[in-house]
C-alpha positions in Angstrom: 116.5 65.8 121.0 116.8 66.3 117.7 113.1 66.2 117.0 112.6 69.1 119.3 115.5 71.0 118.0 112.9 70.7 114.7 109.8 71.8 116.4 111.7 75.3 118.0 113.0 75.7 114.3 110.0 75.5 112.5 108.4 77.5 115.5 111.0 80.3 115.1 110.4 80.5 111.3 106.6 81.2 111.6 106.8 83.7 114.2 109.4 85.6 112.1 107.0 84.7 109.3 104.0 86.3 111.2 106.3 89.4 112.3 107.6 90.2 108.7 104.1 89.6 107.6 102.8 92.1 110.1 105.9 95.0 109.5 104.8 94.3 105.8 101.2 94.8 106.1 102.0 97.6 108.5 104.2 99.4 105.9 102.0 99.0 103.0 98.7 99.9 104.6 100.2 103.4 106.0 102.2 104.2 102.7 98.7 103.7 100.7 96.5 106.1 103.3 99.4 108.7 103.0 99.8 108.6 98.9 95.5 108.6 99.2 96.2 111.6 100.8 97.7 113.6 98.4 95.6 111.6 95.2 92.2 111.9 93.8 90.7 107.9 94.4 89.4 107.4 91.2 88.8 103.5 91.6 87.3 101.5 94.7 86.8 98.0 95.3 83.1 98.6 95.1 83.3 99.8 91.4 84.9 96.4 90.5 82.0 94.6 92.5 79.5 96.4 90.2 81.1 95.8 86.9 81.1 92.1 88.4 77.8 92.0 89.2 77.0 93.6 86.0 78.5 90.6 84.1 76.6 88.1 85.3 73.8 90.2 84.7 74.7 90.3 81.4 74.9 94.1 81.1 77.4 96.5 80.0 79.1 97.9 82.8 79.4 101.2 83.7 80.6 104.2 85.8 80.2 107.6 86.1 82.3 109.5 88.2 84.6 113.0 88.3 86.6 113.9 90.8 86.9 117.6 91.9 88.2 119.2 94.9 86.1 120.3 98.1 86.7 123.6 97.2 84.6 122.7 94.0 81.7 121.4 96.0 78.5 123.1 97.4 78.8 123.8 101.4 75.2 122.5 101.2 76.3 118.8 100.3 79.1 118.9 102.9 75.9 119.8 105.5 73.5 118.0 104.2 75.8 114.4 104.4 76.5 115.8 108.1 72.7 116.2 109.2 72.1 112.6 107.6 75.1 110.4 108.3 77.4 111.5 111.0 76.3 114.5 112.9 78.7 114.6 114.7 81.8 114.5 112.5 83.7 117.8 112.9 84.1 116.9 116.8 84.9 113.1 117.0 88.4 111.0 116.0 86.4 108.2 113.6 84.3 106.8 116.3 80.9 108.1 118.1 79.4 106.0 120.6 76.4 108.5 120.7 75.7 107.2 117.1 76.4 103.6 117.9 73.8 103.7 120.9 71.1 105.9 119.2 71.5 103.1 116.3 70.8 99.8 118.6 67.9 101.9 120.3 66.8 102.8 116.9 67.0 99.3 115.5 65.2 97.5 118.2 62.1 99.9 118.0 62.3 100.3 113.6 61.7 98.2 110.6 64.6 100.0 109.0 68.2 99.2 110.1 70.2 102.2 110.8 74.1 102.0 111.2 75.9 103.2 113.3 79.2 103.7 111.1 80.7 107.5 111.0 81.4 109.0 107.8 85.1 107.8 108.9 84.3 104.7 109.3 82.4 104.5 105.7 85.2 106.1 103.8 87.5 103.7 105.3 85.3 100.7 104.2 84.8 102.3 100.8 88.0 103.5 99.7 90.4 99.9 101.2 87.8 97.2 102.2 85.3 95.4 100.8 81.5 96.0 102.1 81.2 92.0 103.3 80.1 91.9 106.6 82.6 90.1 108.8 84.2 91.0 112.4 87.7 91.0 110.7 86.6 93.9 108.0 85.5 96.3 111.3 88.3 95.1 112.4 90.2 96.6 109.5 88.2 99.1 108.8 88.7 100.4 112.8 92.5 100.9 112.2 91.6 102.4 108.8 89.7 104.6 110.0 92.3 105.3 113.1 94.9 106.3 110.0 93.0 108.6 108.1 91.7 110.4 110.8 95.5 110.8 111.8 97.0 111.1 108.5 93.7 112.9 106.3 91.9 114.9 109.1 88.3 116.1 108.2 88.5 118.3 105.2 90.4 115.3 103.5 88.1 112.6 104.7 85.0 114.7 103.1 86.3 115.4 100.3 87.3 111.8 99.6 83.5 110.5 101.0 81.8 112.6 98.7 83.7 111.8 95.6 83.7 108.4 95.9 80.5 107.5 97.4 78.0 105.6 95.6 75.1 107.8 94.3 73.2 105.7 92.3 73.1 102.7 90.2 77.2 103.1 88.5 77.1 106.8 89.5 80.3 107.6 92.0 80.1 110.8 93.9 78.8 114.4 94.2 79.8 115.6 91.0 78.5 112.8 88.8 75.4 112.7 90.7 74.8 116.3 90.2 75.0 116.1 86.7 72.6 113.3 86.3 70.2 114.2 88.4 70.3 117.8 88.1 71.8 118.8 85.4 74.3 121.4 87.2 77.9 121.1 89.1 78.2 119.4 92.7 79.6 123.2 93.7 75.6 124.8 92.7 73.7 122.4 94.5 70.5 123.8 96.9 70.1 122.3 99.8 67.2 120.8 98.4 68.9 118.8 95.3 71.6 118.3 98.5 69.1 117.2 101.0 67.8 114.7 98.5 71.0 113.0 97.7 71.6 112.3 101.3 68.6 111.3 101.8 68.8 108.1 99.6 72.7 107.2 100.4 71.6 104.4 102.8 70.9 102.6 99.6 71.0 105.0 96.5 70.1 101.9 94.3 67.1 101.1 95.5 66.0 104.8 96.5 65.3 106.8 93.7 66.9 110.5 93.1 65.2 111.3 90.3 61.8 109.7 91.2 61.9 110.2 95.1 59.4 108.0 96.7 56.9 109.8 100.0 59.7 108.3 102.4 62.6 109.8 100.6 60.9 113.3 100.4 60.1 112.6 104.6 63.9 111.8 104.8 65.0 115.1 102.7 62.7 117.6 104.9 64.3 115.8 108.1 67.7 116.5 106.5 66.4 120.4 105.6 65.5 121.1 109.1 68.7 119.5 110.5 70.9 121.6 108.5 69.2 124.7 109.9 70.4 123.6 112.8 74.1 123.1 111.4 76.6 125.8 110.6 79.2 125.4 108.4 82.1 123.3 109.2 85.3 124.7 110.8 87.2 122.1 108.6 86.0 124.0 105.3 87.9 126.9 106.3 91.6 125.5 106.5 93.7 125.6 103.6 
């Protein structure tokens, strides 16, 4: 008797363990997205996995990165990421099953895996996950992306993708990038220089910016002709 009286205690102690474990996780995870909110995100855990990397490379690491406001970046860039990543961002909540299908069809025909991630999704991963591949990071990168949609909405959610985005090897979003590779601010970029830096954000490291190679300049006229086709998002009208 008594050993059962044991067994329901220790059972009753890890479920309140798992419950208070839950409510904590709960509380800290929406308190973060809403102070992220209001915040510039200056570090992600991507930047630490660099200077990591860099380490054991035995180089110096590095980062370049300035935050500025949406306001402060070129309606081309905010276009150009739409035609390339998530064309359908200004009408879903974080999820498009368009892009999921079209990505599977796409990957059982190509050499080159697409994703089929929105830029919801991504900014959720980059700014409070890290990028290993595991069913328990969607996992948390679905509710992530659930909270900022709620919390952010769009005009947040962009502004936070393209400052923290990796645009190059230790070069951190739109504005940084614009300065290195073009020598101007992220709010005077063409489409062109725009075009260009979506076009190599499937991997920036290995796809050159400065040095585009024949299937980065294909990717960039793609990009060009599907932002003719784009009009400026409703999202970059609200205050």
């Amino acid at each position: 008797m008594k050993s059962k009286n044991k067994k329901d205690t220790r059972l009753r102690r890890f479920f309140r363990f798992c419950r208070n474990a839950a409510i904590l996780f709960f509380a800290i995870s929406i308190l973060w997205v809403l102070v992220a909110r209001f915040v510039p995100v200056w570090i992600t855990p991507l930047v630490y996995i660099r200077a990591i990397e860099s380490v054991f490379d035995k180089k110096l690491p590095h980062c370049e990165k300035t935050w500025v406001s949406i306001d402060k970046i070129s309606p081309n860039m905010v276009q150009a990421v739409i035609a390339s990543e998530d064309n359908l961002f200004a009408q879903h909540n974080g999820f498009s099953l368009t892009a999921i299908e079209k990505a599977i069809e796409h990957n059982k025909k190509g050499k080159r895996i697409r994703g089929g991630s929105t830029i919801s999704q991504q900014t959720a991963k980059n700014v409070f996950l890290f990028p290993q591949r595991s069913y328990v990071r969607k996992g948390l990168e679905a509710y992530y992306t659930v909270l900022i949609e709620f919390i952010w909405g769009k005009k947040r959610i962009m502004e936070v993708y393209l400052n923290v985005i990796e645009m190059g090897d230790g070069v951190y979003g739109v504005e940084a990038a614009a300065q290195k590779y073009f020598h101007t601010s992220a709010s005077r970029l063409t489409k062109e220089q725009s075009a260009l830096i979506a076009a190599s954000l499937p991997n920036p490291r290995r796809y050159s910016i400065e040095k585009p190679s024949p299937y980065i300049k294909k990717r960039q006229a793609a990009i060009l002709r599907l932002m003719r086709l784009i009009s400026q998002p409703d999202f970059l009208d609200k205050k």
